[in-house]
N, C-alpha and C positions, 0 to 999 in steps of 0.2 A: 504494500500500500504506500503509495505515494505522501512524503512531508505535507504539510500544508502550514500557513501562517497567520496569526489573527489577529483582530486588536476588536477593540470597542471606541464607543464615542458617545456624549451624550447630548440629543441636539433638543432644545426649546421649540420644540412644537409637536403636533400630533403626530403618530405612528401615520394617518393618511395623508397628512403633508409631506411627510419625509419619502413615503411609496409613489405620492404624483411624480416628485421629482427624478426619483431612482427609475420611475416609466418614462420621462421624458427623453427618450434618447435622441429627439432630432436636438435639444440645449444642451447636449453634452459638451457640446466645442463652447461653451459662452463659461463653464463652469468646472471643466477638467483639462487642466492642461495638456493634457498628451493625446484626447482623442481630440482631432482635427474636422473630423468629419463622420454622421451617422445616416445609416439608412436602414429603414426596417423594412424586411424581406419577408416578412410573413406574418400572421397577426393568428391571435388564439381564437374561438367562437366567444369570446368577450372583447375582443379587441385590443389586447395585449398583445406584447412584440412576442414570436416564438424565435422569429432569426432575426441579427441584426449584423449588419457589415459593418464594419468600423476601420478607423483609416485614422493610425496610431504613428505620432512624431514625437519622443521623447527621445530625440537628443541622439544615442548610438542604436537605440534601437526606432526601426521606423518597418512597419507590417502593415498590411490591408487582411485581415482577418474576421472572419462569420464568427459569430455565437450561436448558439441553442439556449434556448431561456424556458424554465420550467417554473411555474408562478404557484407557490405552497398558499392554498388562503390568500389571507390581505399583506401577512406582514412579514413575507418570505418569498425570496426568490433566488434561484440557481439557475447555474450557467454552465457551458462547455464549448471546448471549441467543435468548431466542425468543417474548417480549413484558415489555417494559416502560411505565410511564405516561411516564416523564423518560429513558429514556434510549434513544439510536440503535443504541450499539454496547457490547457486555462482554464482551469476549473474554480468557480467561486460561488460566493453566496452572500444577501445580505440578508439578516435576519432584524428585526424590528421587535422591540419590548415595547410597551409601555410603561411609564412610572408613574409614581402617584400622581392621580389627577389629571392624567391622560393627554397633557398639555406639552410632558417631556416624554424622549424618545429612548431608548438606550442602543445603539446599531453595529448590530457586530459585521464585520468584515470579514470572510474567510475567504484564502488562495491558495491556488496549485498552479504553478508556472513550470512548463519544461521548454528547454528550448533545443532546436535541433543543432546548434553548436555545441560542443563540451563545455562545461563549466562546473566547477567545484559548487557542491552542494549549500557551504556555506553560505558562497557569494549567491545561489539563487536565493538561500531564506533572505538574505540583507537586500533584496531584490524587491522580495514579496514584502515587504518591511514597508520600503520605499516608496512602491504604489499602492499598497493599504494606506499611508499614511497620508499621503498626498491626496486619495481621493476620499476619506473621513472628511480630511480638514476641507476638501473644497465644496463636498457634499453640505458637510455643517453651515457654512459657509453662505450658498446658495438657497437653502432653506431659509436659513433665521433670517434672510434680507426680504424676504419676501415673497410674493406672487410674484411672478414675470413679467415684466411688462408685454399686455397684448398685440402694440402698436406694430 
């Protein structure tokens, strides 16, 4: 069984604000650094994303890669790849608590990254670290500012 790497985050608002935005994947480019560009390729009989393309520029790594999105309930959702140019494996998930008073959020992050070049195990956990960590804080971020503007 493959490593995997996690963190949490605790963000000021509800479990179903923090879910709009974890669905909105065409504003991923306005609120995560690294995906530049999103398009959903398929939608569930609710009108969730099942595939999404993504078109990834951080810096030495740069991918055009599908997902599979699999939607647990309201306040859970996983992921895998299902082609990429650079990578083996992307498996993730974010899960959603509530806290008291339903106002705070608690969001775990979980990853599985392989990629098709070698690399030492270490460097991919300090990898998964990296993008957990960066896209908490941009998730958090994105939420506590607000609605989007519609314009």
């Amino acid at each position: 069984m493959a490593e995997h790497t996690s963190s949490s985050i605790t963000i000021e608002a509800a479990p179903a604000d923090v879910m709009g935005v974890i669905a909105d994947f065409h504003r991923y480019p306005e609120w995560t650094g690294e995906v530049k560009e999103a398009e959903i390729l398929s939608t569930d009989g609710q009108g969730r994303a099942e595939q999404v393309r993504l078109l990834l520029d951080a810096g030495a790594i740069k991918d055009d890669h599908t997902l599979a999105y699999r939607w647990v309930g309201d306040n859970e959702v996983h992921w895998s790849l299902v082609k990429s140019q650079m990578l083996r494996t992307l498996d993730g998930s974010y899960s959603l608590a509530p806290l008291a008073g339903g106002t705070r959020t608690e969001v775990t992050y979980q990853l599985t990254v392989d990629v098709k070049i070698p690399m030492l195990g270490m460097i991919k956990r300090k990898a998964e670290k990296v993008i957990i960590d960066r896209a908490l804080a941009g998730l958090k971020k994105r939420v506590e500012s607000g609605p989007p503007d519609k314009s």
